[in-house]
C-alpha positions as a Python dict, from the first residue, in 0.01 Angstrom:
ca = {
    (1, 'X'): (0, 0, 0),
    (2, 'X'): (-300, -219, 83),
    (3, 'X'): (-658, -94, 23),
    (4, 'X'): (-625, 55, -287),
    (5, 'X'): (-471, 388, -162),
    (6, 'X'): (-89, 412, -369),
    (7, 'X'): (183, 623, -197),
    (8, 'X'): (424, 724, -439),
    (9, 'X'): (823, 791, -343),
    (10, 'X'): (806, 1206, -262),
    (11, 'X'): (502, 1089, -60),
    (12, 'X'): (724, 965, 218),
    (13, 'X'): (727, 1258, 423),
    (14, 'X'): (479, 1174, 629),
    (15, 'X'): (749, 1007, 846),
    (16, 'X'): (900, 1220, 1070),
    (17, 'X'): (1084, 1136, 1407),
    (18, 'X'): (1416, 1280, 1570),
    (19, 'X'): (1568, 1252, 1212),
    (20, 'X'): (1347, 1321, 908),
    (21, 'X'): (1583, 1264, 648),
    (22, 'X'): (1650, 905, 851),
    (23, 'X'): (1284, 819, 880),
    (24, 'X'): (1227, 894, 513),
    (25, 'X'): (1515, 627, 390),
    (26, 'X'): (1445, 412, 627),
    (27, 'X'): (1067, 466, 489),
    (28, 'X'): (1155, 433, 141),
    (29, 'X'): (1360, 107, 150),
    (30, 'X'): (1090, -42, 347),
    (31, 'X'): (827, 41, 69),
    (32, 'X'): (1034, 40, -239),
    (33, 'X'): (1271, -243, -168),
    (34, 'X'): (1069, -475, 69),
    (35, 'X'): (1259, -431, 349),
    (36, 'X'): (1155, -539, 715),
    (37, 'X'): (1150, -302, 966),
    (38, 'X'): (1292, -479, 1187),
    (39, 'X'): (1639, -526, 1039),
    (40, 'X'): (1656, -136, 966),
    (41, 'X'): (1854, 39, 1224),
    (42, 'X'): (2083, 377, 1208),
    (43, 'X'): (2392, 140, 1233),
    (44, 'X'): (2265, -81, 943),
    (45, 'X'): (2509, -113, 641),
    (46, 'X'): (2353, -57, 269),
    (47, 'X'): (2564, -376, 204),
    (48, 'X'): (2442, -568, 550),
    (49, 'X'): (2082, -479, 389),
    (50, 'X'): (2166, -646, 45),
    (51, 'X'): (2149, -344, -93),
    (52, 'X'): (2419, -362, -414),
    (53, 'X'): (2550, -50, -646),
    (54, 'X'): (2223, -72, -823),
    (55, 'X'): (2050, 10, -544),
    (56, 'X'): (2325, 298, -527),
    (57, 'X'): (2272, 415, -885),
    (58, 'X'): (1813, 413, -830),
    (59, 'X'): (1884, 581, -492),
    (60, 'X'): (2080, 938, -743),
    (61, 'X'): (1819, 875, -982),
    (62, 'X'): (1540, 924, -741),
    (63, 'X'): (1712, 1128, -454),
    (64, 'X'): (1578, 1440, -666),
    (65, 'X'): (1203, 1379, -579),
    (66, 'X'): (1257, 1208, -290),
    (67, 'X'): (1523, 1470, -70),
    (68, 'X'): (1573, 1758, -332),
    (69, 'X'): (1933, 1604, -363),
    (70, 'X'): (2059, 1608, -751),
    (71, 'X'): (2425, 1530, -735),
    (72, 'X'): (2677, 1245, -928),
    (73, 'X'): (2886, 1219, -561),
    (74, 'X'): (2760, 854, -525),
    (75, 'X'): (2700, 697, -142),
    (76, 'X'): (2964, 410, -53),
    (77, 'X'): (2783, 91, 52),
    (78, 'X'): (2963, 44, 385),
    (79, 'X'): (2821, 344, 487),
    (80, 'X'): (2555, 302, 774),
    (81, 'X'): (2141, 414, 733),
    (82, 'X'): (2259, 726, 1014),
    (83, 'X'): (2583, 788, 764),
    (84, 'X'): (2387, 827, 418),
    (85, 'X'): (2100, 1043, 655),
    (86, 'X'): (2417, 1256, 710),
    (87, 'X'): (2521, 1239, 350),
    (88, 'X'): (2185, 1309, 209),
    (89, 'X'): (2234, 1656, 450),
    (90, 'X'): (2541, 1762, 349),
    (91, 'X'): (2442, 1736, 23),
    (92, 'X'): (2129, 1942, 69),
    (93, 'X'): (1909, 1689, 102),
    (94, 'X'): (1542, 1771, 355),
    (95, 'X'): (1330, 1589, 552),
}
C-alpha cells in the first residue's frame, strides 16, 4: 500500500458491496497477486486470471485468516471469481 500504511490479508474487509465474500477475493488477488481491476469480473476464471494450482494451494493456506474457511476440499481452477465466492460460502467462509 503506498504511503507507508501496510494492509495485511484479514485486513481486507473493508470491502464490502452486494457480495462481501466476492469483494474480499476480488480484493485480495488485486493486492496479493497484482492483479488489475479491470480484468476481475464475477465471470472471470482462476485459470483466465493466470492463476495456477499454486495459487490454489496459498489460497487453503490463507483462507483461514482471510474467510474463517479451514478445509482440504481444494477450488477447481475453471471455476469463475462468483463460483469460488459461492464455494468460500458453502464452506463457511464470511464476508
Amino acid at each position: 500500500m503506498r504511503g507507508g500504511a501496510h494492509r495485511t490479508d484479514t485486513d481486507l474487509g473493508q470491502a464490502t458491496m452486494n457480495d462481501p465474500i466476492y469483494e474480499r477475493l476480488a480484493l485480495l488477488l488485486q493486492r496479493r497477486y497484482h492483479l488489475d481491476p479491470a480484468v476481475l469480473s464475477p465471470g472471470s476464471t482462476l485459470a483466465e486470471l493466470g492463476l495456477d494450482s499454486m495459487f490454489i494451494e496459498e489460497l487453503l493456506l490463507i483462507m483461514p485468516d482471510v474467510f474463517g474457511v479451514d478445509t482440504t476440499d481444494t477450488p477447481r481452477r475453471d471455476l469463475t471469481l462468483d463460483q469460488v465466492s459461492d464455494w468460500l460460502r458453502e464452506h463457511g467462509g464470511h464476508g
